[in-house]
C-alpha positions as CSV (number, residue, x, y, z in Angstrom):
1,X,9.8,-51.7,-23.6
2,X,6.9,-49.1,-24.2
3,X,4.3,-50.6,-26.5
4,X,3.0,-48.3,-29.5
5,X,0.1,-47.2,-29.6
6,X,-3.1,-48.0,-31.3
7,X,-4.5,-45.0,-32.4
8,X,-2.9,-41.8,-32.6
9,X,-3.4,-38.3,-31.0
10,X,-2.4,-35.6,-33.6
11,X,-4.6,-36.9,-35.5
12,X,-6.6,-33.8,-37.2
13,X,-9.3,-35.7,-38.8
14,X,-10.7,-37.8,-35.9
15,X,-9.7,-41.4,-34.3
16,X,-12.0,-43.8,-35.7
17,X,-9.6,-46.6,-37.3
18,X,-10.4,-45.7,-40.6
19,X,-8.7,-42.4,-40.5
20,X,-6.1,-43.4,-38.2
21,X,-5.7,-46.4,-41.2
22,X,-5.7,-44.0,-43.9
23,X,-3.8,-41.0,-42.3
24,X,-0.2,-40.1,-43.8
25,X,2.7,-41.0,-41.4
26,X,3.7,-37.3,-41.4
27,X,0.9,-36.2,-39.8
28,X,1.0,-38.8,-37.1
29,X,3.5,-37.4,-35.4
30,X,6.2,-39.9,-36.9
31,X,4.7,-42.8,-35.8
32,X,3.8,-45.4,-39.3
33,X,0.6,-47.8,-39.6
34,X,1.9,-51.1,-39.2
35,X,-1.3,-52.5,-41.0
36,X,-0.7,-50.0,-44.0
37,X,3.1,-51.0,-43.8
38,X,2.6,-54.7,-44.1
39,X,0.4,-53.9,-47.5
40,X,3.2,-52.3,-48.7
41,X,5.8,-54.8,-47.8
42,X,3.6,-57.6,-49.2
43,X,2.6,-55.4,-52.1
44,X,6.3,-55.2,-52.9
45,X,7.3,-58.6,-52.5
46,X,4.6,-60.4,-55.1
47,X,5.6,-56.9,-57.4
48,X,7.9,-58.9,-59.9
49,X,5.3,-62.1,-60.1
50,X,2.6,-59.6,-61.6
51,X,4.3,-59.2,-65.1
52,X,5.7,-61.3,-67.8
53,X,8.1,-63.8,-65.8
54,X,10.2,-66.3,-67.7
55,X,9.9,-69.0,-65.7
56,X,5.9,-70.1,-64.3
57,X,5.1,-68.9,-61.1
58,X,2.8,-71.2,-58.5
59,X,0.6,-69.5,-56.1
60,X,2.4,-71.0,-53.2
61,X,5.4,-68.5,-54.4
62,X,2.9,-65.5,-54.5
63,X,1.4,-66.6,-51.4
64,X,4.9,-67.2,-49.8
65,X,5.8,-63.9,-51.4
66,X,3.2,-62.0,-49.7
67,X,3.5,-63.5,-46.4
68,X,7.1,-62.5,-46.0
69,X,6.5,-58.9,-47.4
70,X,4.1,-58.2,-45.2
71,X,5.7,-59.8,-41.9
72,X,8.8,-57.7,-43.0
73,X,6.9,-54.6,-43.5
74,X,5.1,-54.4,-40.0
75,X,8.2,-55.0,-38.3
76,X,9.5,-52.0,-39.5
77,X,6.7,-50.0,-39.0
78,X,6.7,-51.6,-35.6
79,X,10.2,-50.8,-34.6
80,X,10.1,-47.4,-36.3
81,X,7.0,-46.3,-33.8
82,X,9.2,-47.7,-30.9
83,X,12.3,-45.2,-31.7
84,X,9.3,-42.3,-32.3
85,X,7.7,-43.4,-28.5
86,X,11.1,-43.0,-26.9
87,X,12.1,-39.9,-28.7
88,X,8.6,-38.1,-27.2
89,X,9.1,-39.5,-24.0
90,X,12.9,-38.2,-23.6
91,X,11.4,-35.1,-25.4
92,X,8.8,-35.1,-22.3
93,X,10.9,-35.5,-19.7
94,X,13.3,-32.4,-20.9
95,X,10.4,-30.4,-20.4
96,X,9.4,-31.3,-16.9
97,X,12.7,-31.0,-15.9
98,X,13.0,-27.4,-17.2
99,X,9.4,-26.3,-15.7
100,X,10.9,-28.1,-12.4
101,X,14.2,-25.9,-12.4
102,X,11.7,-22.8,-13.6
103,X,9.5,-23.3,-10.7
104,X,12.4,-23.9,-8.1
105,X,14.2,-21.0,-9.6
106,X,11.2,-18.7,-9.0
107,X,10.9,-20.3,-5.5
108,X,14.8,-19.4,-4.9
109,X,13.8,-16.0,-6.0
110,X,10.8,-15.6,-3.8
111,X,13.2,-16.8,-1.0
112,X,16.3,-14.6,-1.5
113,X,13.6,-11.5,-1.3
114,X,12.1,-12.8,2.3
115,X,15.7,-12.7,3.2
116,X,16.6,-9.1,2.2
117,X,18.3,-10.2,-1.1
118,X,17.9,-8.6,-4.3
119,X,16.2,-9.9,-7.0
120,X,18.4,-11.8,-9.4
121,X,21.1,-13.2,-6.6
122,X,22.7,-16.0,-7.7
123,X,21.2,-19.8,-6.5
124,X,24.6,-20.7,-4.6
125,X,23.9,-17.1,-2.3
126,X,20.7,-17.8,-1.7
127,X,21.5,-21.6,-1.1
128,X,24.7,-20.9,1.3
129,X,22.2,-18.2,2.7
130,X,19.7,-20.7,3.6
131,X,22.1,-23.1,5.0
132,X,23.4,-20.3,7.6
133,X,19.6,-19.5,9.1
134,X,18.9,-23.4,9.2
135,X,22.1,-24.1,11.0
136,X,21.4,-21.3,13.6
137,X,18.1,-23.2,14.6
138,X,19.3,-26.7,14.7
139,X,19.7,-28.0,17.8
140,X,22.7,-29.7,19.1
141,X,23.5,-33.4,20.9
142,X,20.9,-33.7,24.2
143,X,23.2,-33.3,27.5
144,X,22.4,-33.8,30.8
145,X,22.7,-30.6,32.9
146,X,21.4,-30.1,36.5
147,X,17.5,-28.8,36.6
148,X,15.9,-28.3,40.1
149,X,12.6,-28.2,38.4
150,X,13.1,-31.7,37.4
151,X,11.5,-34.9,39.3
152,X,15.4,-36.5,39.1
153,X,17.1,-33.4,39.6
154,X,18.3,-33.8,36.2
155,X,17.2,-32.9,32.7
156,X,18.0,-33.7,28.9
157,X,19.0,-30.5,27.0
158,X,19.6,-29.4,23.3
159,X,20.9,-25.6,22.6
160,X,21.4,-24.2,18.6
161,X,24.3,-21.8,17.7
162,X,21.9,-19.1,18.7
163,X,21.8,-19.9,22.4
164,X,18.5,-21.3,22.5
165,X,17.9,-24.2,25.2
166,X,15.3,-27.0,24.6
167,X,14.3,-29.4,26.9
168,X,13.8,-32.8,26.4
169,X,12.8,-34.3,29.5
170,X,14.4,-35.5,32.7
171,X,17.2,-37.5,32.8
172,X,19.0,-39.9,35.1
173,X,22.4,-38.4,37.3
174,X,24.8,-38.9,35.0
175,X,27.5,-41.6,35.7
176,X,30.8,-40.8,37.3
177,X,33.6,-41.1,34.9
178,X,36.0,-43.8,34.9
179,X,38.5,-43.5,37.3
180,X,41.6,-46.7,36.5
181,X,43.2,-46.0,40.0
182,X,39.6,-47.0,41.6
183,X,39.0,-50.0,39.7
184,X,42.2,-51.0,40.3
185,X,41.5,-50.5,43.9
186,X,38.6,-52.2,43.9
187,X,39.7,-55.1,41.9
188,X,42.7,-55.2,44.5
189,X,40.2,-55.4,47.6
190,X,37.7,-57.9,45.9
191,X,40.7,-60.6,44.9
192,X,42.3,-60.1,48.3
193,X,39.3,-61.1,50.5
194,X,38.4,-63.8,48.2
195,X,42.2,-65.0,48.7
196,X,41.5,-64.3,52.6
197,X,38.6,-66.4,52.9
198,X,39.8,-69.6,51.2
199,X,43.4,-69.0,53.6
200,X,40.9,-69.9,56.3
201,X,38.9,-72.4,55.3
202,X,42.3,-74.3,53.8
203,X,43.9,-73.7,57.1
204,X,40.6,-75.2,59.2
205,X,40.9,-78.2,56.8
206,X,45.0,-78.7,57.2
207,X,44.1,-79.2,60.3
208,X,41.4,-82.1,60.1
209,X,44.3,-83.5,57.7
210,X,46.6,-83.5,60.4
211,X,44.3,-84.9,63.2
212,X,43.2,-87.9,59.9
213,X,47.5,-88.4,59.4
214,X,47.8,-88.3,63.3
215,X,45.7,-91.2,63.8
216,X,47.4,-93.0,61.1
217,X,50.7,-93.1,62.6
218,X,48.7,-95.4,65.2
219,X,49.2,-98.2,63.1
220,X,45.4,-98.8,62.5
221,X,44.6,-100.7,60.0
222,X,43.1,-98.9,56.7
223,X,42.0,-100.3,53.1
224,X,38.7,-101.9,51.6
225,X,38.8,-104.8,53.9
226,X,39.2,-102.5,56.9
227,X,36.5,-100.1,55.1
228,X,33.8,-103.3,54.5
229,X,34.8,-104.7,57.9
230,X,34.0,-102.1,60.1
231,X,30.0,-102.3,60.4
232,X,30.2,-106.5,60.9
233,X,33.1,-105.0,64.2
234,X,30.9,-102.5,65.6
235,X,28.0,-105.3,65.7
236,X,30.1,-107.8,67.4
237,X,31.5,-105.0,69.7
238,X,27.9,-105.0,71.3
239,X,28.2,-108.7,72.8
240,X,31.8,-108.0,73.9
241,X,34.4,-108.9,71.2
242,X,36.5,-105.3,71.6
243,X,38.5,-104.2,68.5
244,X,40.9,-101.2,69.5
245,X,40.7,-100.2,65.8
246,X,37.2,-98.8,65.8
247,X,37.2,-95.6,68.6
248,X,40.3,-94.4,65.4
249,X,38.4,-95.6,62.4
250,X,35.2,-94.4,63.0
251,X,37.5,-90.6,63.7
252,X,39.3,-91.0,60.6
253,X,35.5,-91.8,58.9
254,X,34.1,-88.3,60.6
255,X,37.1,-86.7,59.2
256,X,36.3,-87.7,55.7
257,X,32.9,-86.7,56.2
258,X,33.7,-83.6,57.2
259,X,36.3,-83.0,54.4
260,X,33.8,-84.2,51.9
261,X,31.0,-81.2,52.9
262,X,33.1,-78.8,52.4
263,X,33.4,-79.9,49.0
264,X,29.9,-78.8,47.9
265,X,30.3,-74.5,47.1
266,X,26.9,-72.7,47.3
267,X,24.8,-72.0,44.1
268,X,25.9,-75.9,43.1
269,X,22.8,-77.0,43.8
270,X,21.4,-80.2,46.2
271,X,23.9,-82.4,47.2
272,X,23.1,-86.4,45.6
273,X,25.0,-89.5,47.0
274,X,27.3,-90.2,44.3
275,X,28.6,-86.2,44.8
276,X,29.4,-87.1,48.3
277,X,31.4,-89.9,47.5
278,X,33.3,-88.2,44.7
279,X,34.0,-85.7,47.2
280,X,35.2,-88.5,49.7
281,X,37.8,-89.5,47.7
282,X,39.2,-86.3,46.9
283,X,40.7,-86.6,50.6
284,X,42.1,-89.1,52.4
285,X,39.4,-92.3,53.4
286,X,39.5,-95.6,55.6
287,X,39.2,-97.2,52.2
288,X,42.3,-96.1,50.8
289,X,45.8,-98.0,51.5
290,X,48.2,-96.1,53.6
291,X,50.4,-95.4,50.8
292,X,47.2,-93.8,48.9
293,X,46.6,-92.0,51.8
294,X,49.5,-90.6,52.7
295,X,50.4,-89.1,49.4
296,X,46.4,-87.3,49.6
297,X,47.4,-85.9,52.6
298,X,50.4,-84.8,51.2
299,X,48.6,-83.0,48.2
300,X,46.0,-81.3,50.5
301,X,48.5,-80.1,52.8
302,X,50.5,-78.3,49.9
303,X,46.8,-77.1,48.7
304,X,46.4,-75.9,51.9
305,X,49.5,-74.1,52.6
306,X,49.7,-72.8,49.4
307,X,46.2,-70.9,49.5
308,X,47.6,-69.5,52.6
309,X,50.8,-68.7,51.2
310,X,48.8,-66.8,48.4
311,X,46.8,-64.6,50.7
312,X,50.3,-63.6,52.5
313,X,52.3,-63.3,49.0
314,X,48.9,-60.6,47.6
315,X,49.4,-58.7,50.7
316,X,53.0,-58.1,50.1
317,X,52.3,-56.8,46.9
318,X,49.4,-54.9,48.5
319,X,51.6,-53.3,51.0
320,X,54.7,-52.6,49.0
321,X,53.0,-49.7,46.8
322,X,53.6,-47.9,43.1
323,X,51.8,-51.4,41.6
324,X,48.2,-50.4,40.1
325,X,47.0,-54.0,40.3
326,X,47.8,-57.2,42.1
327,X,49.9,-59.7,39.8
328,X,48.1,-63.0,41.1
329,X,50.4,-64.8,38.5
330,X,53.4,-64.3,39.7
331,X,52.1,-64.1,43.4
332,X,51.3,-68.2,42.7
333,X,54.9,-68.6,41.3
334,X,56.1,-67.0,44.7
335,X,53.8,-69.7,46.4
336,X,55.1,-72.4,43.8
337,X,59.1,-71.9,45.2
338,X,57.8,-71.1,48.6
339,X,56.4,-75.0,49.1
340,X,59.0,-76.9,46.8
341,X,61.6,-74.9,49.3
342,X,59.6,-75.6,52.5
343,X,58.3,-79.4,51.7
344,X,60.6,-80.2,49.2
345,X,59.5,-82.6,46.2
346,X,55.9,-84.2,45.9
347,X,57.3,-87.8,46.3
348,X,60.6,-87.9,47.9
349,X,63.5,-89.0,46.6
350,X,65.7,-90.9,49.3
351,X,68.6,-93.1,49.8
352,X,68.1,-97.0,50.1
353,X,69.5,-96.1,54.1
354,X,66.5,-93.9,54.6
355,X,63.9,-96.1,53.2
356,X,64.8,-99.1,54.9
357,X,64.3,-96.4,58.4
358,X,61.1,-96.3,60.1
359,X,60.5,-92.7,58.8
360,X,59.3,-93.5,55.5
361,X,57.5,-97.0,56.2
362,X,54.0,-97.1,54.7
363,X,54.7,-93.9,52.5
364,X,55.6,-93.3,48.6
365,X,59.4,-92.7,47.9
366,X,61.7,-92.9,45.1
367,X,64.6,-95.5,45.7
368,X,67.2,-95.4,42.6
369,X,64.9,-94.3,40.2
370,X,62.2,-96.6,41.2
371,X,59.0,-95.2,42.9
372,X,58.8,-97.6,46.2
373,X,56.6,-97.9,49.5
374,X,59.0,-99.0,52.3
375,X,57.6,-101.7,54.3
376,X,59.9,-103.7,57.3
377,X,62.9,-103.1,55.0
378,X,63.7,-102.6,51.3
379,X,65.9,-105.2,49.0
């Protein structure tokens, strides 16, 4: 809140104190001398202790008295100079305002007459006159249009309502707009060489599954012993103690190995030891039993087949025509019915007559419900 002040300008007989003390209120413009007002407020308050009383008074009453007058009267003379402060500044701002709208009125006028308009138009004319002229000369969005004088053979461009071209600067060829059909296209030829590509690296690799499953229907003998045992054989095989199982075992190991590499994609990085044996195991090992590796072979050769199935099953879709873009969804479900129709269930489900056959010895079968691996014969 504004703060009175001290000493006050209308003052016509000077602003020392003691005349701004002594000068009426109505000649200070409204504003009231708070020191004058608290003498009269403590001049009234001790007023009815001066005469005949009919009970004593103390000076602590006067004193009291006086106090409190006083206090009381320079709080209104306080709060009355407040009101009187805002009332002249309100007062003030009326008037700049009005010299503002006489000085922007004259401008209009000065205006309207530059334009061919009459003295006296109305401000909305003049205004809505103005905004016609200053839309004429605004310029527009930049474009990019063809300039031969430009380094890029292209430049940016602004043109008003009046026809007038500005330009900017060069520009880069504009972009070619989308076009669905070639996306589509392109999304179509992208997804079907990836699916070519992996249908022939899964069809080299069913066939090193085929060579490992071929030389397990030798009979040689796989599993950790057969795995731990094999360095201490090929060291005694150098002072003449043969073992048959070693030419296939080491095979079946280079098959693995081979298996294993192809594991590692580009951009994965180097290659550490415990990678390579995670990657091992993904496929079928000398470690493993032949149960274990049977049904590992049986997995990869339904991997395989099916990426190979895939590639054929995007083509189809590729070939047959009024499809915008290649369903690979429901090209997998083809593939999905394809291989249970082809190779039937993961694990087999046979009659206790079949297991007990030769056909199934070594492998993983279900037998009445129960998940079995057929040895000589089955209870």
């Amino acid at each position: 809140m504004a703060k009175a002040p001290t000493f006050y300008p209308n003052n016509p007989y000077g602003t020392n104190f003691l005349n701004n003390f002594a000068m009426p209120a109505t000649q200070q413009g409204g504003y009231i001398n708070p020191a004058m007002s608290a003498m009269g407020g403590a001049a009234q308050a001790i007023a009815p202790m001066t005469g005949y009383t009919s009970k004593p008074v103390g000076m602590g009453q006067v004193l009291a008295a006086l106090g409190g007058g006083a206090m009381q009267g320079q709080n209104q003379a306080t709060q009355q100079n407040l009101s009187m402060q805002q009332i002249q500044q309100k007062m003030q701002d009326a008037q700049i305002a009005r010299d503002m709208a006489a000085a922007q009125s004259k401008a209009l006028q000065n205006m309207a007459v530059k334009m061919g308009l009459p003295l006296g138009t109305p401000q909305e004319v003049i205004l809505e006159r103005m905004k016609q002229i200053t839309s004429q000369g605004e310029f527009g969005t930049p474009t990019v249009v063809a300039d031969a004088k430009s380094p890029t053979g292209y430049s940016s461009v602004q043109v008003n309502q009046a026809g007038q071209q500005r330009v900017i600067g060069p520009a880069k060829p504009p972009t070619q707009m989308f076009n669905p059909n070639a996306e589509y296209d392109k999304y179509n030829i992208e997804t079907m060489q990836e699916a070519q590509t992996q249908a022939g690296i899964a069809a080299q690799n069913l066939n090193a599954i085929r060579d490992f499953e071929s030389m397990m229907a030798t009979g040689v003998e796989t599993g950790r012993l057969a795995e731990l045992s094999m360095p201490i054989r090929q060291y005694l095989s150098g002072f003449g103690i043969e073992d048959p199982n070693i030419p296939i075992q080491e095979a079946m190991v280079a098959v693995t190995n081979k298996l294993a590499l192809q594991q590692h994609k580009p951009g994965m990085g180097p290659m550490t030891d415990p990678d390579f044996v995670r990657y091992a195991n993904i496929g079928p090992t000398l470690g493993k039993t032949d149960a274990g590796n049977w049904l590992t072979i049986r997995r990869l050769e339904r991997e395989a087949l099916g990426q190979q199935y895939y590639a054929e099953e995007l083509q189809k879709q590729m070939s047959e025509g009024g499809r915008r873009m290649i369903n690979q969804a429901e090209a997998w479900r083809n593939v999905r019915s394809r291989l249970q129709n082809e190779l039937g269930d993961f694990i087999p489900t046979v009659s206790r007559e079949e297991a007990v056959s030769g056909k199934w010895r070594g492998k993983v079968v279900i037998v009445d419900g129960e998940i079995v691996t057929p040895t000589a014969q089955v209870k």
